[in-house]
N, C-alpha and C positions, 0 to 999 in steps of 0.2 A: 556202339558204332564199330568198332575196333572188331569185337565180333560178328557182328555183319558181315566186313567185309572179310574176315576171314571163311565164313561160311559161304562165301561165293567161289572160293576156291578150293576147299575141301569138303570131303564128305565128313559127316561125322563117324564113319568106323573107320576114318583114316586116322583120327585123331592122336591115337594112344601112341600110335606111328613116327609121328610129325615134332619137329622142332622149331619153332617159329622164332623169325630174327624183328623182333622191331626195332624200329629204325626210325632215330630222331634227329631234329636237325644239325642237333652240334652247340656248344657254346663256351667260349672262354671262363661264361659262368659255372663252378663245380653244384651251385644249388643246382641248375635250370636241368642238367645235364644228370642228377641223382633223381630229379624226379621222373625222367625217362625209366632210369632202373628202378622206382617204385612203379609206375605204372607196369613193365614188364611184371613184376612180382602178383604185382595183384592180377594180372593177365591170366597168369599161369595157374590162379588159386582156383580150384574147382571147376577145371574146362575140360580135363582129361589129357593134356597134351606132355608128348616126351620131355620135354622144357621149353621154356623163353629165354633167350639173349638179346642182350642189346648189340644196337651200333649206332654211328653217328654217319650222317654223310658231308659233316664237315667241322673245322673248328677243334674238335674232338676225338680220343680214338676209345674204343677203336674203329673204324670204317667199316664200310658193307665189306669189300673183300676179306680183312681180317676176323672180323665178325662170321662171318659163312665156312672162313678156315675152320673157326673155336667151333662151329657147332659140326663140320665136320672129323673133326679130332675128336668131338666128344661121342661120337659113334652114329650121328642123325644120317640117316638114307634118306630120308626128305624133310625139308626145309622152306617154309614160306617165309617170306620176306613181307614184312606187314610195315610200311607206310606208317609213321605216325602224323602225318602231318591234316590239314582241314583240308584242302583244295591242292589241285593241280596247282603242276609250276616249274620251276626248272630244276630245284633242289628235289621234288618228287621224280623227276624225269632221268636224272642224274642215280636217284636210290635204283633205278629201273632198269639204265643203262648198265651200272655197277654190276648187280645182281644176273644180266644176261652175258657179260664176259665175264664175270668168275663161272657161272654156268657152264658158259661152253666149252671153258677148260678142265671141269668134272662132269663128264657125261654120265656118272656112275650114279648120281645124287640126281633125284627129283626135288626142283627148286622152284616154286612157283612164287608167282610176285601179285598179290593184292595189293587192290585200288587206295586210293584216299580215301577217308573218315566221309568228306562232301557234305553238302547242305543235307540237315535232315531237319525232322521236328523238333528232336531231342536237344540236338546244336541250339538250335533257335528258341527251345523253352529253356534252356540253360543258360543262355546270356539275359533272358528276361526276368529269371531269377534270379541272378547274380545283381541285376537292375533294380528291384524291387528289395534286396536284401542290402543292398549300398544307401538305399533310399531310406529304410530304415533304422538302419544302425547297426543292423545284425547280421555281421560276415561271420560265417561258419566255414570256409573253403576245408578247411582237415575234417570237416565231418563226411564230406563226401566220401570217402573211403573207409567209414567207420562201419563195422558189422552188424552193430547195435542199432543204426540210423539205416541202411540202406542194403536193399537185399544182394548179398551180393555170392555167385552162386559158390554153391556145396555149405552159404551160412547163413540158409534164408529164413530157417528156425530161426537168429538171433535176433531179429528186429523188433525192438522194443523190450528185449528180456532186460532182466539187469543184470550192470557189469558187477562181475566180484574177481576183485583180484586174488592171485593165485602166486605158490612159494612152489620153492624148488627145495625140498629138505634135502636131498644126497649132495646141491651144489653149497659148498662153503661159500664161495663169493656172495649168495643172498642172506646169509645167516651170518650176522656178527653180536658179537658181546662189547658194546658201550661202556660196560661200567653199571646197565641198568636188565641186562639180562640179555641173551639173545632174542634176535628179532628176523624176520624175515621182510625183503623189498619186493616191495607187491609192484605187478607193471601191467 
């Protein structure tokens, strides 16, 4: 969805270009607030884009202005500002507002601002799963981002391979001697 609407406001040979700020609500909570910066990560993974940063537009920092500074400092000429929210509202209106006066104080930066997530199918086959898997017994939520479960791009080879974990031999921190030999922490 996320990509969606980011595809309504750039092309894709803009891409390589572009730095996209998303932008979550904010939360006193440090969990609520790192899943924002895992979503961005995974955002970022196999879309072609200069990077993703986060922001908060509230509760949280750093905000949209500060947030548009960092990707401006980090050398972005253009910047979309991606909504992570479901639905309009004021805290959507607010990410909107933010992002059109730091705008117009860098006329130098292409900054455009994508819509919200909105009603889709996918929304709505997603809480009927989530409905049918409560009904169950079987919550998987960490699977959803898993490479092995769900295609997710630039790793759509992995779906269904098996996992094998894998060692870092030049890193010392994975290789220690116990007492029972060296060993390596597979992850």
């Amino acid at each position: 969805m996320l990509e969606r609407r980011l595809d309504e406001v750039l092309t894709p040979e803009e891409r390589a270009g572009t730095t996209v700020l998303l932008v979550g609500r904010g939360s006193t909570d440090p969990d609520a607030n790192a899943e924002v910066a895992k979503v961005a990560r995974l955002f970022w993974e196999g879309r072609g884009l200069a990077g993703v940063e986060t922001a908060f537009v509230s509760l949280a920092a750093p905000d949209v202005p500060s947030g548009l500074e960092r990707c401006r400092l980090l050398g972005a000429r253009r910047v979309v500002v991606l909504p992570y929210f479901l639905f309009a509202g004021i805290l959507p209106t607010r990410v909107r507002q933010q992002a059109a006066d730091w705008a117009a104080g860098h006329p130098e930066l292409d900054v455009r601002v994508a819509g919200v997530m909105g009603a889709t199918d996918e929304l709505a086959e997603l809480v009927l799963e989530r409905y049918r898997e409560a009904l169950a017994g079987d919550l998987r939520m960490n699977c959803d981002t898993c490479v092995y479960r769900i295609a997710m791009p630039g790793f759509e080879d992995r779906v269904g391979a098996e996992q094998r974990p894998h060692h870092h031999p030049d890193d010392p921190a994975h290789a220690h001697d116990h007492g029972h030999g060296p060993h390596s922490h597979a992850h």
